[in-house]
N, C-alpha and C positions, 0 to 999 in steps of 0.2 A: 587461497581461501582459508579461513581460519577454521580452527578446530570447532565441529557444530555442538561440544560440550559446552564450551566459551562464549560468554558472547561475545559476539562482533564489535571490536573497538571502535568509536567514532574517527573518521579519516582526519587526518594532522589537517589535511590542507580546506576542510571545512570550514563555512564561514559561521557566526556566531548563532545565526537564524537555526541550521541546520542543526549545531551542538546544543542547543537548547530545546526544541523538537525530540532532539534522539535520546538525551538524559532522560524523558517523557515516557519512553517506550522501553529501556533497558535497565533499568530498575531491577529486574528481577529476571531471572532465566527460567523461560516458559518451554524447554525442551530444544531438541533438535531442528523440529520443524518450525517453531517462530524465530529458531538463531538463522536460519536459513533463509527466513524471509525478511530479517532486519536485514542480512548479507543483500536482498533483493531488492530492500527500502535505498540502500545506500546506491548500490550500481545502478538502480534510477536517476537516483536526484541527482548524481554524478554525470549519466548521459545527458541530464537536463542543465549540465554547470550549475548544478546550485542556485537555480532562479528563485526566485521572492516576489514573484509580481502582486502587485498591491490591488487588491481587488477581484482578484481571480480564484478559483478553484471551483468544488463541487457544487451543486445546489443543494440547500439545506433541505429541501423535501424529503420527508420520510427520513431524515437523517433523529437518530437515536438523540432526545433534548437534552442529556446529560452533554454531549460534547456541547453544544449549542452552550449549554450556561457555561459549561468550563472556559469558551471563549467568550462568554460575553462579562467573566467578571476576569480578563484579560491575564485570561491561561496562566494564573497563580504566577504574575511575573513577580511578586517583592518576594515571597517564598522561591521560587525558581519553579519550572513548568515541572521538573516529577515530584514536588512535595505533596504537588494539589491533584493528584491523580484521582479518581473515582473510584472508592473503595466495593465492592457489591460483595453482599454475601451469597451462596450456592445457588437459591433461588432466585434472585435477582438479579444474579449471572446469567442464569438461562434465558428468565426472560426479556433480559437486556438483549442475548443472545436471536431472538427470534426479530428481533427491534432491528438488528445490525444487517439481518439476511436482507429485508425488506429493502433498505436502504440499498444496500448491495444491488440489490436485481435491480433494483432502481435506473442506477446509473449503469448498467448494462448497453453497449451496443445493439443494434439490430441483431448483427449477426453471432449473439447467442442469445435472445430471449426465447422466454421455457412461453409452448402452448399451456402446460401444466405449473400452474403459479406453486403449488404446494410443496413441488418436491425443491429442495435446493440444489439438486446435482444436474452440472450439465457437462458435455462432451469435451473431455480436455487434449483433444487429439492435436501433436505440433502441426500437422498438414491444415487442419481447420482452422489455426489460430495463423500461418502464413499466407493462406489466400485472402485471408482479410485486407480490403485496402488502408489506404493511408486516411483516408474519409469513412473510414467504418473504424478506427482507431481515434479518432479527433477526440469524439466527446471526453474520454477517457485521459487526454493531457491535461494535468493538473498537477504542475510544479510546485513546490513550496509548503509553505502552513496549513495552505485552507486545500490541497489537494488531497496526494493518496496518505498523506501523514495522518490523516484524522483517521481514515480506514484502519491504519495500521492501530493509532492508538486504541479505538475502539476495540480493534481484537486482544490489545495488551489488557486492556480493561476485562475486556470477558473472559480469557484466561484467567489471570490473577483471579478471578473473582470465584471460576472452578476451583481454584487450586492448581491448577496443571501445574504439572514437575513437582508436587509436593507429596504426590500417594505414590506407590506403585505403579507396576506398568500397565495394569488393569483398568481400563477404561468408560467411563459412566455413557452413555446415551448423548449426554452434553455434550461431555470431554470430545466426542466422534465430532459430532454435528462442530464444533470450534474447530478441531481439526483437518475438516472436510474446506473450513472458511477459511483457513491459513494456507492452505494448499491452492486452494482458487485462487486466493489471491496473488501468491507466486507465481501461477501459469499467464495472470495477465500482466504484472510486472514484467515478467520476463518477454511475453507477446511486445509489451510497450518499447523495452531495451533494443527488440530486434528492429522496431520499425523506427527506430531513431537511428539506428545505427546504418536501416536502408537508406534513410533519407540524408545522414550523413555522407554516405558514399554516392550518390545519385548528384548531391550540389557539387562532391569534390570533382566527379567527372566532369557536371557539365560545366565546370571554371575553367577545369583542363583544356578541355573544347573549347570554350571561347579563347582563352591565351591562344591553342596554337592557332587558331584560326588569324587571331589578330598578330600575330609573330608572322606570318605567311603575306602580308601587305606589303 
């Protein structure tokens, strides 16, 4: 793991899609806890081989319209994807910030939505996030550009837009509340990594079984 002073360099063996994505979001060092979650961007899209499916990822509902026009005048490709980033200023941050939760809960599984829509914190216990099935995990696969990349971006966006890593270690009401939304988002990346990596080993067994079964003819 790299040092979480540093950012996390884009991996050699990525393909062009992903290094153009990651230029978008590493831009600028937003502390310990976003270097820690681009580390959690990558061993994603990694478990997922770096797919690109064309057509797929999150539904725009409720999704914050600043990313919406950033792809719809096609993610600043002649400048390159982090020239065209979303500048906000403190205000705009925040309440970009309150834009992003909503979305977020949005695309939540059953099994963490809040009775209480207000508050943004929910239970990030590992026991709760490994009894979840593999069908309580689905909505949440979204490989590529239009998946957890925008997520990410948007939090690079709301960062920056606080300031984070630019003041002291004192932190504004905002700066929590973004911090709170970088952390969630690591505990489900991380959720997502484990449950590829079950279903990983669950096909490589049942091959096994079928080989020796068929070697035993």
């Amino acid at each position: 793991m790299a040092h979480l002073l540093l950012i996390p360099p884009c991996p050699k063996e990525a393909p062009e899609w992903f290094s153009q994505a990651y230029s978008a979001i590493s831009t600028q060092c937003l502390g310990t806890g976003f270097n820690a979650l681009l580390e959690g961007f990558i061993a994603l899209e990694r478990a997922y081989d770096f797919k690109n499916p064309r057509g797929k990822g999150f539904a725009a509902t409720m999704r914050p319209e600043e990313i919406g026009a950033w792809i719809g005048v096609g993610r600043g490709r002649r400048g390159g994807w982090a020239a065209s980033g979303l500048s906000l200023t403190t205000t705009k941050a925040a309440e970009f910030g309150e834009r992003w939760w909503k979305w977020w809960k949005r695309l939540q599984p059953p099994f963490r939505k809040l009775e209480n829509v207000e508050t943004h914190y929910w239970p990030r216990a590992a026991g709760r996030r490994s009894t979840a099935s593999a069908a309580d995990w689905a909505s949440l696969y979204a490989p590529g550009t239009n998946g957890m990349f925008l997520v990410v971006l948007g939090l690079f966006w709301w960062g920056r837009g606080l300031g984070v890593g630019s003041r002291g270690t004192e932190k504004s009401t905002a700066e929590r509340e973004w911090t709170e939304a970088v952390h969630d988002v690591c505990w489900i990346m991380e959720g997502l990594v484990e449950q590829k990596a079950a279903q990983d080993s669950q096909k490589a067994d049942t091959e096994l079984e079928s080989d020796q079964l068929g070697g035993s003819d």
